[in-house]
C-alpha positions as CSV (number, residue, x, y, z in Angstrom):
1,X,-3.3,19.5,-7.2
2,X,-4.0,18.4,-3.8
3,X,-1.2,16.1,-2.6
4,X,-3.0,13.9,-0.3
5,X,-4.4,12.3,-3.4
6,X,-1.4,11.1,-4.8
7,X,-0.5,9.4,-1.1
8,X,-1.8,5.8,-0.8
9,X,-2.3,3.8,2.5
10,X,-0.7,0.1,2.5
11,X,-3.3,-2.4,3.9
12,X,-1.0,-4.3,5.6
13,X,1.2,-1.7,8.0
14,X,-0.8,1.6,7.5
15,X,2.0,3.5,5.7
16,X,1.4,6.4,3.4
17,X,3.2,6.2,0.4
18,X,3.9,9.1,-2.3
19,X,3.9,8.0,-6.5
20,X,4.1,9.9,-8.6
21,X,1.2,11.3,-10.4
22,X,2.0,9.2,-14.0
23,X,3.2,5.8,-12.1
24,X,0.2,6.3,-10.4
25,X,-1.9,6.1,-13.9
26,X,-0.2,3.1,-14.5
27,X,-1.0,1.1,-11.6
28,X,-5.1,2.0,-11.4
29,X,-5.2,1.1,-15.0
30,X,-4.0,-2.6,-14.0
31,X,-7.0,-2.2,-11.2
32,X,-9.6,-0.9,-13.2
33,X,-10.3,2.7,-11.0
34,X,-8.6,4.2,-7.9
35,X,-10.6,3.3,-5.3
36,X,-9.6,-0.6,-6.1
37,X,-6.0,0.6,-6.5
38,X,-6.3,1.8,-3.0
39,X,-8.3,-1.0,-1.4
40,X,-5.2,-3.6,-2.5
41,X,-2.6,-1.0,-2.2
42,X,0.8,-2.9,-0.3
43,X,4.2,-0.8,0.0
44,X,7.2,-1.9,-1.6
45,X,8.4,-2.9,2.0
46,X,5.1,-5.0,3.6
47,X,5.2,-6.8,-0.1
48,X,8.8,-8.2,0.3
49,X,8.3,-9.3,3.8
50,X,4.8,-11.0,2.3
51,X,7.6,-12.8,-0.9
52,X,10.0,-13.6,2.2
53,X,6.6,-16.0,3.6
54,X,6.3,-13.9,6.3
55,X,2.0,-13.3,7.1
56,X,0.1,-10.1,8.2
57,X,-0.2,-10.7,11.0
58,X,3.4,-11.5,11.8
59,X,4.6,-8.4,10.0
60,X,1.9,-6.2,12.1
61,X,3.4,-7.6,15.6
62,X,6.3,-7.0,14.0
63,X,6.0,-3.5,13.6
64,X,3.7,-3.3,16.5
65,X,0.8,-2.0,14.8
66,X,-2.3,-2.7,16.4
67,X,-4.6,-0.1,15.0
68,X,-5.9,-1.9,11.8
């Protein structure tokens, strides 16, 4: 199995992620397919800045990510 596919791009900071091949499964079945499950994909880190009210654009200057 290729492992790129399992690695998923946040939207909001660029990071590749890893999961796991059956929590994987999970997830795109709450999106409907994988290509939606990686269009709205947000790490576990960019999401709790996001529940702290912190924006995207706050978190990318932040991180000084300017490549998105």
């Amino acid at each position: 199995m290729n492992s790129e596919k399992n690695h998923y791009s946040c939207i909001v900071t660029g990071e590749k992620r890893y999961i796991p091949p059956s929590l994987a499964k999970v997830k795109i079945s709450k999106f409907g397919s994988e290509d939606d499950f990686r269009k709205h994909f947000v790490s576990p880190s960019a999401a709790k800045l996001l529940r702290a009210g912190t924006t995207v654009d706050e978190i990318r200057k932040q991180l000084n990510i300017t490549d998105l």
